[in-house]
KEKOLSE-738876 format. One line per 5 residues: number of its first residue (from 1); their letters; for each residue x, y, z of N, C-alpha, C. Coordinates in pm, 1 decimal, always signed. Layout:
# KEKOLSE-738876
NUM = a = X/Y/Z/X/Y/Z/X/Y/Z; ...
This chain:
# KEKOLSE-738876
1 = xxxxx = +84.4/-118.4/+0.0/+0.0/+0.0/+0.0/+88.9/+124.7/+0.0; +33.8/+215.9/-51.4/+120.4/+335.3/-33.7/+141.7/+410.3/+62.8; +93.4/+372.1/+164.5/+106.2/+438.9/+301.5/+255.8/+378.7/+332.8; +224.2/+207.0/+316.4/+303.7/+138.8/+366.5/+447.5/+178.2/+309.5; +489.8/+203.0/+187.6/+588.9/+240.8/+112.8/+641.2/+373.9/+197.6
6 = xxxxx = +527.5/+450.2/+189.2/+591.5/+593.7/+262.4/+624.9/+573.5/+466.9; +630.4/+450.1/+478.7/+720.2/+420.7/+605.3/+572.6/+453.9/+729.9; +466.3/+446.3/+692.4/+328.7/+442.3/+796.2/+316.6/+282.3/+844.4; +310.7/+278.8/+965.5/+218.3/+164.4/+1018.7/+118.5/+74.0/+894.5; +155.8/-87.5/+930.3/+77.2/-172.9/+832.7/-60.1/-143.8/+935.0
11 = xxxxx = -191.9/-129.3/+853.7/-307.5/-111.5/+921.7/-395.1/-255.9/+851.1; -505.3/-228.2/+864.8/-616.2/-324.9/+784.2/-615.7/-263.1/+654.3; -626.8/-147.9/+627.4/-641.3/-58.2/+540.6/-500.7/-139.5/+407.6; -433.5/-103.7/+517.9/-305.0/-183.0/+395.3/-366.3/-297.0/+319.6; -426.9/-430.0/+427.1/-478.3/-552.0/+354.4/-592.9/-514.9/+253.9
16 = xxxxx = -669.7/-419.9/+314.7/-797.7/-372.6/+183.5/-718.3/-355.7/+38.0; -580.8/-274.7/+28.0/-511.6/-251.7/-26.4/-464.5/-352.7/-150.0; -450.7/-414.1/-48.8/-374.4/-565.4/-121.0/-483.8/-683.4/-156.0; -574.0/-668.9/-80.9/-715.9/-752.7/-139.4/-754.5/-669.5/-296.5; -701.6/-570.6/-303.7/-781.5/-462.7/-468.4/-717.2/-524.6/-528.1
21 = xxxxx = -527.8/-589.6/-511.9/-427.6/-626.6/-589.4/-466.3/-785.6/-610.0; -482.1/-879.7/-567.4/-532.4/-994.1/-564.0/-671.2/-998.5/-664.7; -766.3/-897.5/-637.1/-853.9/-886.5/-722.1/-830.4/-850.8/-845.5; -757.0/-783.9/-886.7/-686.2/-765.9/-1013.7/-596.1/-879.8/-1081.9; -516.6/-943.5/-1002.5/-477.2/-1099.5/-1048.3/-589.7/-1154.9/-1072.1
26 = xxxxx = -694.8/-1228.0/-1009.9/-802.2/-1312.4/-1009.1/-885.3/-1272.2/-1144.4; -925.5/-1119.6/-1143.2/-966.7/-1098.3/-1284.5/-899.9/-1069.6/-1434.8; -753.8/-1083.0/-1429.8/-679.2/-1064.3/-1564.4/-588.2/-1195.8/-1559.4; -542.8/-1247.7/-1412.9/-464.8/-1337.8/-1468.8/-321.9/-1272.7/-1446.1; -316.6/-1156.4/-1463.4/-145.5/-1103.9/-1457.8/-86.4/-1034.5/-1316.0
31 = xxxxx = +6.7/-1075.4/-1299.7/+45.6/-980.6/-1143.4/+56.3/-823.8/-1187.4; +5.1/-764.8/-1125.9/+32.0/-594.3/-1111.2/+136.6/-586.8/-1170.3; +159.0/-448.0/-1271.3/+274.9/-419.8/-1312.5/+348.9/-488.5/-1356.0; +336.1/-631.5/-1409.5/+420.9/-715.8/-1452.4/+530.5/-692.0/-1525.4; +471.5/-536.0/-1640.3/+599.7/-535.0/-1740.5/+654.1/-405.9/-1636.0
36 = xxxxx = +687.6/-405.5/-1508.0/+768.5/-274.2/-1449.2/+890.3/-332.9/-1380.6; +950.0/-302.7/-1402.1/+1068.8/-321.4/-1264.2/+1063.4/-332.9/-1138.9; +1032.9/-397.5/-1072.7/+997.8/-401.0/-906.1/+1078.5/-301.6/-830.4; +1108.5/-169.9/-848.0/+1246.9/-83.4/-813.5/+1195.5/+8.2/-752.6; +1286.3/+166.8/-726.7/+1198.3/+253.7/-658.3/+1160.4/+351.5/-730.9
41 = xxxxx = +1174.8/+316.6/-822.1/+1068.2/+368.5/-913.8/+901.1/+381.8/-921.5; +904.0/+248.7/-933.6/+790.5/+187.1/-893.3/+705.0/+201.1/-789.4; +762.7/+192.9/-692.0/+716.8/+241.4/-557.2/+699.8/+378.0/-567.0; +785.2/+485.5/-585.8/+707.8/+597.7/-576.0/+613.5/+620.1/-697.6; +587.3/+564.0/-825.4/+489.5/+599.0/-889.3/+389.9/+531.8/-842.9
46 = xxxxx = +393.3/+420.8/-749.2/+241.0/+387.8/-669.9/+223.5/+489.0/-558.7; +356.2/+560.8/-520.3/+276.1/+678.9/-437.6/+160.8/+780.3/-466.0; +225.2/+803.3/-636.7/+166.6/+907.4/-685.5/+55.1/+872.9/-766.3; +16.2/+729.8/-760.4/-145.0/+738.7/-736.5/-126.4/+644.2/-897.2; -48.2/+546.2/-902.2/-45.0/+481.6/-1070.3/-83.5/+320.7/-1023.6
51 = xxxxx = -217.6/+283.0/-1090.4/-222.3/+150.4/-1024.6/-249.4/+83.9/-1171.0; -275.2/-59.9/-1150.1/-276.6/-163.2/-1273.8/-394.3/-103.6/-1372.9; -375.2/-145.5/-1479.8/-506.5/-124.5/-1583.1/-576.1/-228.6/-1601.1; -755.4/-227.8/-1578.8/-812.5/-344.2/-1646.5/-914.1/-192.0/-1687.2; -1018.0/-342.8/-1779.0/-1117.5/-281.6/-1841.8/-1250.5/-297.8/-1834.5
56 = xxxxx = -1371.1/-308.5/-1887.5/-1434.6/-405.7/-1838.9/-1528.2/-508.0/-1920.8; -1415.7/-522.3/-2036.9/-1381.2/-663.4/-2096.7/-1341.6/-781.1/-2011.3; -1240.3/-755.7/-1928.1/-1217.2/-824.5/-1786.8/-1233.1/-877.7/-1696.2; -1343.8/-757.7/-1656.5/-1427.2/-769.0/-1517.8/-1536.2/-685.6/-1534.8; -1642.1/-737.9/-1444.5/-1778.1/-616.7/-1474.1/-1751.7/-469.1/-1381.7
61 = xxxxx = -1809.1/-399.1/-1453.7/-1776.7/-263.8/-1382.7/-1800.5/-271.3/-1217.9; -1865.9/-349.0/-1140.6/-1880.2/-319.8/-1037.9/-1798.8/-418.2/-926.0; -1741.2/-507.7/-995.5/-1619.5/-540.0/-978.2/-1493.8/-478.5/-993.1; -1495.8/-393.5/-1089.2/-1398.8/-257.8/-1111.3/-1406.9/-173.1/-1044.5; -1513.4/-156.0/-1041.2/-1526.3/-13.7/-904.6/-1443.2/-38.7/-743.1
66 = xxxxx = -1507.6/-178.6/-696.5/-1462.0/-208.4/-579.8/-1346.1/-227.0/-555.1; -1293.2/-292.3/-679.0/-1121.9/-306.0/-673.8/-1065.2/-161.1/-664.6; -1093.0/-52.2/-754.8/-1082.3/+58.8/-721.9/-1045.4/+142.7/-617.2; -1186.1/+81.4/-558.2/-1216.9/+197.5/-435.7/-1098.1/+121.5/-335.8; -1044.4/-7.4/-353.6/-943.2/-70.0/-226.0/-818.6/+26.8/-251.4
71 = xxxxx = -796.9/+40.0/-395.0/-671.9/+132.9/-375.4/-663.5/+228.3/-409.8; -779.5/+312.2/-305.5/-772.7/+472.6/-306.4/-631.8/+530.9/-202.6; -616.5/+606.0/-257.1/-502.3/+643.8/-231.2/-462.3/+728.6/-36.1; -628.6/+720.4/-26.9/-634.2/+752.5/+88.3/-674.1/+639.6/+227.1; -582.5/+594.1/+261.0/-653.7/+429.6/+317.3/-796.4/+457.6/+453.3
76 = xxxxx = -846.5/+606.1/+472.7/-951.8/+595.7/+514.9/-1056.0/+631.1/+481.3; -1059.6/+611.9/+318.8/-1156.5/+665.7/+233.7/-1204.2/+485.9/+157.8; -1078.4/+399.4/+207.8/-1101.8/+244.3/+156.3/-1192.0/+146.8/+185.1; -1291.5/+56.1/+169.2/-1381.9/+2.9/+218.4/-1311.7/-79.0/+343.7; -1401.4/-128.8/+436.3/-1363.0/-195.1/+504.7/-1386.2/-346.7/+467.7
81 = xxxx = -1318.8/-447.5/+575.2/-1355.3/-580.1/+510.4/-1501.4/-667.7/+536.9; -1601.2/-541.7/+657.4/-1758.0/-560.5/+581.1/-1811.3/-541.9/+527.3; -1739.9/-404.9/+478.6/-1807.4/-383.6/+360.4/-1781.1/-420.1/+203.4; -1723.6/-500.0/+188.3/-1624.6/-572.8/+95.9/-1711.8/-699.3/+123.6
């Protein structure tokens, strides 16, 4: 999560985080960023708010949305895991 990168406490919020990333495997099949460099590069362009692309050829939009909303950039604006 990008909190987590910028050196914040792992919260739940982080796992909401990483449940959006899992959901994005499960619906394309590809790990995040596959064609990037795992570097710090990377990491700070997930600071600045750059996450995987799907479409919704993929997945249905409201499956898109939710994955979405896990990696808002603000982790208390993120669903929780009841409401998920």
């Amino acid at each position: 999560a990008p909190e987590v990168l910028r050196g914040k406490p792992y919260t739940q919020a982080a796992d909401v985080y990483s449940f959006g990333m899992v959901m994005y495997y499960i619906a394309t099949g590809r790990q995040p960023f596959v064609n990037c460099a795992h570097d710090n590069i990377l990491a700070l362009n997930i600071c600045n708010g750059i996450r995987p692309e799907i479409n919704e050829q993929e997945a249905p939009k409201f499956y898109i949305d939710l994955m979405k909303n896990c990696w808002d950039p603000d982790p208390n604006k993120r669903p929780s895991a009841i409401e998920i």
